[in-house]
Backbone bond lengths (Angstrom), bond angles and torsions (degrees), N, CA, C in turn:
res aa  C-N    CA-C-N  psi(-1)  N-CA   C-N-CA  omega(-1)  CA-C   N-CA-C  phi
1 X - - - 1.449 - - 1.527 110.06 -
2 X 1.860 114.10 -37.04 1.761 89.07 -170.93 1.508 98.21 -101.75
3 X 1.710 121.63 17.30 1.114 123.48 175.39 2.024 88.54 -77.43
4 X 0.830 105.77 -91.80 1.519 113.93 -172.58 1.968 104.43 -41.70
5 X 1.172 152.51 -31.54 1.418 147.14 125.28 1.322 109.37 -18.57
6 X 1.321 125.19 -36.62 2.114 119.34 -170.70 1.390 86.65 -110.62
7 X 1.407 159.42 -24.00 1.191 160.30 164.36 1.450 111.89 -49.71
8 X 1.485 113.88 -53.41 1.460 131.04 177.22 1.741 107.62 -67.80
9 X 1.070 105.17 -47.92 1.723 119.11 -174.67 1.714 92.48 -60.78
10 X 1.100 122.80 -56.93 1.721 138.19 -169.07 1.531 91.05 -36.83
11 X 1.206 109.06 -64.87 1.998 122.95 -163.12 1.177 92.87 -60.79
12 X 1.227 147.60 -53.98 1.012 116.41 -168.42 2.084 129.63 -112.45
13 X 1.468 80.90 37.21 1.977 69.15 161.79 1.418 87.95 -93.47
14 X 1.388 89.30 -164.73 1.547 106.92 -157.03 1.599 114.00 -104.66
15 X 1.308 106.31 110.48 1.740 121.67 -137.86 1.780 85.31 -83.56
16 X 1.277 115.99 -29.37 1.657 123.77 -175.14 1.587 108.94 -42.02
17 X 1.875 111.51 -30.13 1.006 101.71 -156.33 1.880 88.96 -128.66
18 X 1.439 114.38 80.62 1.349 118.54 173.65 1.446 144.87 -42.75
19 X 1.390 110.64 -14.10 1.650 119.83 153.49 1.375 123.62 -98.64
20 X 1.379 121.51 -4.61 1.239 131.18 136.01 1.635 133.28 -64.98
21 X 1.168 116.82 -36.76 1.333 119.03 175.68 1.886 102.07 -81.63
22 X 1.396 115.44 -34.84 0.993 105.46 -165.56 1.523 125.63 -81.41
23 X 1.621 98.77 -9.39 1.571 117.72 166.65 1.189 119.79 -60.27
24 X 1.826 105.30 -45.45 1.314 142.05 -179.49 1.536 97.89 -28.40
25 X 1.679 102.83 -97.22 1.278 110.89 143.55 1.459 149.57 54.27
26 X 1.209 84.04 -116.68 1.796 122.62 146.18 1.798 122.46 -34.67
27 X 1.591 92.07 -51.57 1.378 102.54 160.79 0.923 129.74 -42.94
28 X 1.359 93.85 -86.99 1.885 118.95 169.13 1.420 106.61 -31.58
29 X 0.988 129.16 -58.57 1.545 137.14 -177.55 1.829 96.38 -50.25
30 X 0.993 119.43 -86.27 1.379 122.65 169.37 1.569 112.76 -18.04
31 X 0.938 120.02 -72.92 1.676 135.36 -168.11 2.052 99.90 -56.41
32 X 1.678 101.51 -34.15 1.518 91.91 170.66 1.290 118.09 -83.01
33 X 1.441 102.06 -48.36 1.398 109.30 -170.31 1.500 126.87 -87.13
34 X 1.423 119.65 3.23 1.395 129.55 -169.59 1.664 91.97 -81.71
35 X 1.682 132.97 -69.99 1.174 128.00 -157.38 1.377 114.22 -51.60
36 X 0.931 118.75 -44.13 1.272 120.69 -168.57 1.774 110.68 -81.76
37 X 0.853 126.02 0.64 1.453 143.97 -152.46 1.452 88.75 -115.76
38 X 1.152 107.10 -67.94 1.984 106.31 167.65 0.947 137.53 -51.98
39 X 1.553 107.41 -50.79 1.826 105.76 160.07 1.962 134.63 -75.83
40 X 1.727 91.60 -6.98 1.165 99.04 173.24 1.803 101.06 -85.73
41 X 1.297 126.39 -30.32 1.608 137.38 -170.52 1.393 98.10 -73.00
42 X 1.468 104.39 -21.57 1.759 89.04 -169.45 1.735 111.20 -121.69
43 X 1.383 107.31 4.58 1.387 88.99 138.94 1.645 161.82 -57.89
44 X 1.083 126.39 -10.57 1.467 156.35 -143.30 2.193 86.00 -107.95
45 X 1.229 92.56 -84.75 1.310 112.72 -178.45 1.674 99.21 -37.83
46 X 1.480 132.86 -52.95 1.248 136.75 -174.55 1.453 109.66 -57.82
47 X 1.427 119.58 -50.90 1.343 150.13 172.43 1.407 102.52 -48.58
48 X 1.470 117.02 -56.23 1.681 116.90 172.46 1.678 104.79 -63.83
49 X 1.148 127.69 -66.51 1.314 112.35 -178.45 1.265 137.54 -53.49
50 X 1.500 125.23 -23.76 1.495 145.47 163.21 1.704 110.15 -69.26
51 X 1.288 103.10 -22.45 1.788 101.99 178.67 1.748 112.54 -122.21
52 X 1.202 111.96 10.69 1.409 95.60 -165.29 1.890 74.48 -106.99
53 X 1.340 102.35 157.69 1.561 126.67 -171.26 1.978 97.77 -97.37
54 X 1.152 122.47 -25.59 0.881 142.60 174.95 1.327 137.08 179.15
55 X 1.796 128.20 -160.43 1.626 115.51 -174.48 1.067 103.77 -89.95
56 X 1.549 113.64 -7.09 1.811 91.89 171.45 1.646 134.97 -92.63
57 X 1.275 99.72 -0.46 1.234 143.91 163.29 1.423 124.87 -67.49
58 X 1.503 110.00 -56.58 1.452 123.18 -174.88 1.614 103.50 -62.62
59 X 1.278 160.28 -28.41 1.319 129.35 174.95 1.540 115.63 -68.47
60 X 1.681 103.63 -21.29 1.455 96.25 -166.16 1.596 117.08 -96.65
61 X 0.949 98.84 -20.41 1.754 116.01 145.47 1.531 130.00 -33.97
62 X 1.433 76.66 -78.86 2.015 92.81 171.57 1.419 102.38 -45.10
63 X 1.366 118.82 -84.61 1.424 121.43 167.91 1.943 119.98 -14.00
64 X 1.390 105.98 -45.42 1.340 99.24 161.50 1.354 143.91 -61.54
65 X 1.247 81.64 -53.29 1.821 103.51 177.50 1.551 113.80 -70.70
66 X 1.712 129.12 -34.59 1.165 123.63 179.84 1.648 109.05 -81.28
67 X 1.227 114.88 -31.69 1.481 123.77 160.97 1.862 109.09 -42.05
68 X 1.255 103.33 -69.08 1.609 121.21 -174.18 1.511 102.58 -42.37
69 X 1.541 105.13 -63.69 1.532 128.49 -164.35 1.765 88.41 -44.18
70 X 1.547 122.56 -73.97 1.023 137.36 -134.43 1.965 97.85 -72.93
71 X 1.492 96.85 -29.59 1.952 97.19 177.76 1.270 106.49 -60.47
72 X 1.508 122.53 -38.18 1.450 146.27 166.09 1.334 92.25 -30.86
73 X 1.470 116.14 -75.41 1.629 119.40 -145.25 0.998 115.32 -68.44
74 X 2.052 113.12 -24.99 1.741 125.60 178.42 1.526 100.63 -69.74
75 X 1.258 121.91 -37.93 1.692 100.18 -161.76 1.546 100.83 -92.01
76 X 1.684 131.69 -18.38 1.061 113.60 163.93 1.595 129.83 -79.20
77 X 1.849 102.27 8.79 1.593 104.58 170.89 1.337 107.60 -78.79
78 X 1.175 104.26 -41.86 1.944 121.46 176.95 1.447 106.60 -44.34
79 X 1.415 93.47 -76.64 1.445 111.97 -177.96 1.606 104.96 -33.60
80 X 1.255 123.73 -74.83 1.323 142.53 -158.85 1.969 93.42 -48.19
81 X 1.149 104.19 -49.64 1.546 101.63 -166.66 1.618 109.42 -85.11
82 X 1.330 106.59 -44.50 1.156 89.65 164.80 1.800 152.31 -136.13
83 X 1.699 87.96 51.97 1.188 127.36 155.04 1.331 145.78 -122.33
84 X 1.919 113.12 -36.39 1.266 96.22 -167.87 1.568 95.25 -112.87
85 X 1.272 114.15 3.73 1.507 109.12 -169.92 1.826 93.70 -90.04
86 X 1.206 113.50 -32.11 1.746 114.30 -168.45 1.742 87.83 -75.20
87 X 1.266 116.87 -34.49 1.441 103.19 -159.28 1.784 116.70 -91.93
88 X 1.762 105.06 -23.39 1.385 135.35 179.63 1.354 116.45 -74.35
89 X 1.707 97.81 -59.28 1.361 115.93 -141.98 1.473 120.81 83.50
90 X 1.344 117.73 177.06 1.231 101.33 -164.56 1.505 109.19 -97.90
91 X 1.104 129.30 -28.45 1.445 122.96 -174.23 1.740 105.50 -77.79
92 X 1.757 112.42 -29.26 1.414 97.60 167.11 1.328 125.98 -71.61
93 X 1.434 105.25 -14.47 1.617 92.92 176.88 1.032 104.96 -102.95
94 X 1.726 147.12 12.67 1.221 133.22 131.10 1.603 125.52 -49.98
95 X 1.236 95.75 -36.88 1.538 112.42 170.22 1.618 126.80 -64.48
96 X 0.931 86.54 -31.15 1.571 105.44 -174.74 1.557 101.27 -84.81
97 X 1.322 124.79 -49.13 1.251 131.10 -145.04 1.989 91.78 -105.97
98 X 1.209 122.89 -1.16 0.693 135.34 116.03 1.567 160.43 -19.05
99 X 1.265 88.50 -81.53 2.127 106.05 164.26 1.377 92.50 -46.87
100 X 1.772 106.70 -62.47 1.604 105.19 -160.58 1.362 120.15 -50.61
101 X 1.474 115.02 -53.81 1.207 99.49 172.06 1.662 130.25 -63.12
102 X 1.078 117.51 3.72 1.781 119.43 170.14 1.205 110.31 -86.26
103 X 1.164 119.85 -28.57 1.683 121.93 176.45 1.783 102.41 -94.19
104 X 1.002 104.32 -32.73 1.629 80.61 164.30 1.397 121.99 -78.43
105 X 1.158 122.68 -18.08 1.659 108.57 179.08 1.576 98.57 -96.12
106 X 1.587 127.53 -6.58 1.798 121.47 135.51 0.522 111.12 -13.27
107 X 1.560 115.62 -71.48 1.554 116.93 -138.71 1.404 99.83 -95.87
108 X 1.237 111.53 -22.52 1.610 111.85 -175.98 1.320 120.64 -51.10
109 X 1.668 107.09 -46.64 1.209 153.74 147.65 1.745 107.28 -21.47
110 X 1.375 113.71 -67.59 1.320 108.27 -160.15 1.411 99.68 -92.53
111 X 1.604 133.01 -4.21 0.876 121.50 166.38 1.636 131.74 -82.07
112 X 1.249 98.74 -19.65 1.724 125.76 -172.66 1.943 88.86 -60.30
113 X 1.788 90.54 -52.92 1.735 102.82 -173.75 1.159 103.28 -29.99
114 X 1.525 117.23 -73.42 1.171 120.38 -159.79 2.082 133.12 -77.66
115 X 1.499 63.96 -1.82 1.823 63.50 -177.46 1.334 124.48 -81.81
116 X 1.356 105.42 -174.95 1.964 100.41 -165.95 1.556 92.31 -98.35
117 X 1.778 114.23 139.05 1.421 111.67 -167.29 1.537 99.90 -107.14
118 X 1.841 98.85 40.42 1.791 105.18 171.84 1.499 114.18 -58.31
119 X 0.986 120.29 -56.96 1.464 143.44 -167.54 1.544 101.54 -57.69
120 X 1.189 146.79 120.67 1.275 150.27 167.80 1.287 102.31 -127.09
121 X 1.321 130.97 92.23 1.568 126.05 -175.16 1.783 101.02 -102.37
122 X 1.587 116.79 115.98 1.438 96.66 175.83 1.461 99.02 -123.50
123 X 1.211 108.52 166.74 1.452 118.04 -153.80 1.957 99.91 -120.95
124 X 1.177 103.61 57.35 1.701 85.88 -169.78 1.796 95.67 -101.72
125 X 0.947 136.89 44.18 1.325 148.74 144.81 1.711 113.12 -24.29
126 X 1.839 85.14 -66.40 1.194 85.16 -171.50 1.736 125.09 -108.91
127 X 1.431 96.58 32.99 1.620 99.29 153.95 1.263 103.00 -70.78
128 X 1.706 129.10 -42.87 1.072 136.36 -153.58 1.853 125.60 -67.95
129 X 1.764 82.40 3.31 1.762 93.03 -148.34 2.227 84.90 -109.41
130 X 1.699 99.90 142.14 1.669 118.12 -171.77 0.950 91.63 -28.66
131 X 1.259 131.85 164.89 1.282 139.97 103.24 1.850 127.82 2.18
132 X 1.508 78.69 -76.53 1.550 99.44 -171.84 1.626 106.02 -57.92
133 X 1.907 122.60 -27.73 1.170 107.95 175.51 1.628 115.84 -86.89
134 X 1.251 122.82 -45.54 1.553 121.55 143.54 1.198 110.67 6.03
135 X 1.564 128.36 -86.24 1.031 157.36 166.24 1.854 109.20 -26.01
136 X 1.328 103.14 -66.54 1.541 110.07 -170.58 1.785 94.18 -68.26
137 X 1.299 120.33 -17.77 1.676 106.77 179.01 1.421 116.90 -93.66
138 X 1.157 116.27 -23.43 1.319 134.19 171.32 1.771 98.92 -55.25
139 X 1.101 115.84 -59.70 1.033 129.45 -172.92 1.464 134.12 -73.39
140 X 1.172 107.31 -5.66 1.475 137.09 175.07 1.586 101.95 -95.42
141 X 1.245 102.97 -39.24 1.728 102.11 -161.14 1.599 89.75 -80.22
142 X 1.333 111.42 -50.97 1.499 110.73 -178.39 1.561 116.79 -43.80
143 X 1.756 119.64 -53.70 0.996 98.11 167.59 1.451 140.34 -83.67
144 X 1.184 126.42 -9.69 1.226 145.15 119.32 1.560 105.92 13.53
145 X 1.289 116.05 -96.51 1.301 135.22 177.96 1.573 124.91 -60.48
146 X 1.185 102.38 -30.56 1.391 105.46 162.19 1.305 123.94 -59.40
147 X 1.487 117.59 -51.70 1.268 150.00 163.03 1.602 124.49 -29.21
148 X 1.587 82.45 -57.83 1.761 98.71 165.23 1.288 115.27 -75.15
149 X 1.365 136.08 -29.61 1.348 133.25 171.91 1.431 123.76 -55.35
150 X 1.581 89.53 -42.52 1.478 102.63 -177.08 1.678 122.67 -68.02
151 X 1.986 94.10 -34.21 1.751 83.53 170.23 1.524 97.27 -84.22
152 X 0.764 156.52 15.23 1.652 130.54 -173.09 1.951 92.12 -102.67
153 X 1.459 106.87 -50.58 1.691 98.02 164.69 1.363 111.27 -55.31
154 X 1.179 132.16 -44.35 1.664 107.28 168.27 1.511 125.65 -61.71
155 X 1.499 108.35 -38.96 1.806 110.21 179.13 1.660 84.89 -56.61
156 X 1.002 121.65 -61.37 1.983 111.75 -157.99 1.781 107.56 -47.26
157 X 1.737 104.54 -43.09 1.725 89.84 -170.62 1.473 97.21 -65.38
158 X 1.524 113.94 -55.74 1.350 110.45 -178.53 1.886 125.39 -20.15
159 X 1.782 100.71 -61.54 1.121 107.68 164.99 1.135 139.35 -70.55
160 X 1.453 121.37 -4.90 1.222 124.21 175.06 1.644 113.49 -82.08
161 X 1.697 112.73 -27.45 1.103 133.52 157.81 1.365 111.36 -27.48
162 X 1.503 100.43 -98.14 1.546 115.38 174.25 0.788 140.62 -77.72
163 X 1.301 132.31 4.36 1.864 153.65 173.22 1.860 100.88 -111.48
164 X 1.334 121.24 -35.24 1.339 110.14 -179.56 1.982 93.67 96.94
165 X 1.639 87.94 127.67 1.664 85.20 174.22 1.188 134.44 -106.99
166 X 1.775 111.98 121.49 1.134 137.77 -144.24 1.333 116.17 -139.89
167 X 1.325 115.63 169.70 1.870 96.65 159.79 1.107 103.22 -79.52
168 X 0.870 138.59 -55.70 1.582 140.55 -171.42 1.789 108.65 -33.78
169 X 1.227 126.32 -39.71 1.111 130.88 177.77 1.769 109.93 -82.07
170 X 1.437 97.46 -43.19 2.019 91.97 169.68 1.505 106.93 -48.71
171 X 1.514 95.17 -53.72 1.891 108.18 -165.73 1.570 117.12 -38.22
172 X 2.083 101.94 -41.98 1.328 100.48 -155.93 1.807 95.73 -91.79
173 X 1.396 110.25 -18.16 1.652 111.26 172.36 1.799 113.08 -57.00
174 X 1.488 110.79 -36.51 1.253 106.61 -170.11 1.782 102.89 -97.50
175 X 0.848 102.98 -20.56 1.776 113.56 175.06 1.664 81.88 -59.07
176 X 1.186 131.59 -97.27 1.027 121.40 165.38 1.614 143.48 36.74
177 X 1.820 92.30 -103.68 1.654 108.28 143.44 1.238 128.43 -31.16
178 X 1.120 118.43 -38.80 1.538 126.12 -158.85 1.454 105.41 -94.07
179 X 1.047 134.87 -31.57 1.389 151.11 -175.70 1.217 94.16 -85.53
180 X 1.204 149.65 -45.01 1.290 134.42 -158.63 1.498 99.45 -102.80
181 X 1.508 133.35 -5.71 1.647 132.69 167.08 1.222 93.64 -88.12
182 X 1.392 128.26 -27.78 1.479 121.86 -173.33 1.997 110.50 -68.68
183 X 1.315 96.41 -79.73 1.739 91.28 162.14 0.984 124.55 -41.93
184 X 1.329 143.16 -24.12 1.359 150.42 169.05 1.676 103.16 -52.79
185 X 1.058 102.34 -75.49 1.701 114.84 169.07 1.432 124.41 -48.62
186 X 1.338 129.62 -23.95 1.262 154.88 170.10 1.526 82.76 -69.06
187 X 0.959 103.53 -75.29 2.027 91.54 -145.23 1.683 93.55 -63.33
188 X 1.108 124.01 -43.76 1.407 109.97 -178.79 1.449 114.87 -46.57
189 X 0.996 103.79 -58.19 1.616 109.00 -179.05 1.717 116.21 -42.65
């Protein structure tokens, strides 16, 4: 619904004036894709603080859980392409994949309830840390990620080449990716 609401909004700014519409856009894109982008980014970190016993603990944690998370994300790229979308379609297995995640953050939910709120692990380390290094990590991660974007858009033309372009060929490029951030995180941990 607010896909097709920002679709409708799109048509009509005023296309005459192309860095205006294209900000437009940009917006819209933002305004859909930002929330969920945040609360999906900031699970991991939540996950480290709810399980780590303490700070000496917490890197090897994180390392677990983003490792774990990310094996998660390879078999539901698989899965997704070539299972629930051939068998769903795609808006049911948004739907579907969907529900699931509401009952898992249920339960997430009813488990938080019940737990003992002994554990207070806070992480202010890195208020403590320059500016200037802040800065230099910010900036690492950024290119970092940029970096990785950029080969996985090259593995895709590549693969679209010689695999034929498909989902099935996005799926198995990022299946891929994902498996190899996953062990990555594994061995750290």
């Amino acid at each position: 619904v607010l896909f097709g609401i920002a679709r409708n909004l799109s048509l009509h700014l005023p296309h005459r004036y192309e860095g205006v519409a294209f900000v437009g856009d940009v917006a819209l894109c933002a305004l859909l894709i930002g929330p969920p982008t945040v609360l999906m980014g900031a699970t991991i970190p939540m996950l480290t603080q709810a399980l780590a016993t303490g700070l000496a603990d917490a890197s090897r944690i994180h390392a677990l859980v983003y490792g774990v998370n990310t094996g998660g994300a390879f078999v539901g790229a698989l899965a997704g392409a070539f299972l629930l979308v051939p068998a769903l379609g795609l808006q049911g297995t948004v739907l579907a994949m969907g529900a699931v995640n509401v009952i898992v953050g249920l339960v997430f939910v009813a488990l938080d309830g019940r737990a003992s709120h002994e554990r207070d692990l806070v992480l202010d380390d890195v208020a403590g840390t320059e500016p200037a290094g802040l800065f230099a990590l910010t900036a690492t991660a950024l290119i970092g990620g940029f970096s990785a974007m950029g080969l996985q858009t090259i593995a895709n033309r590549f693969g679209a080449y010689s695999l034929g372009g498909s989902e099935f060929t996005f799926a198995m490029i990022v299946a891929v990716i994902l498996i190899s951030i996953s062990l990555g995180g594994l061995a750290v941990a």
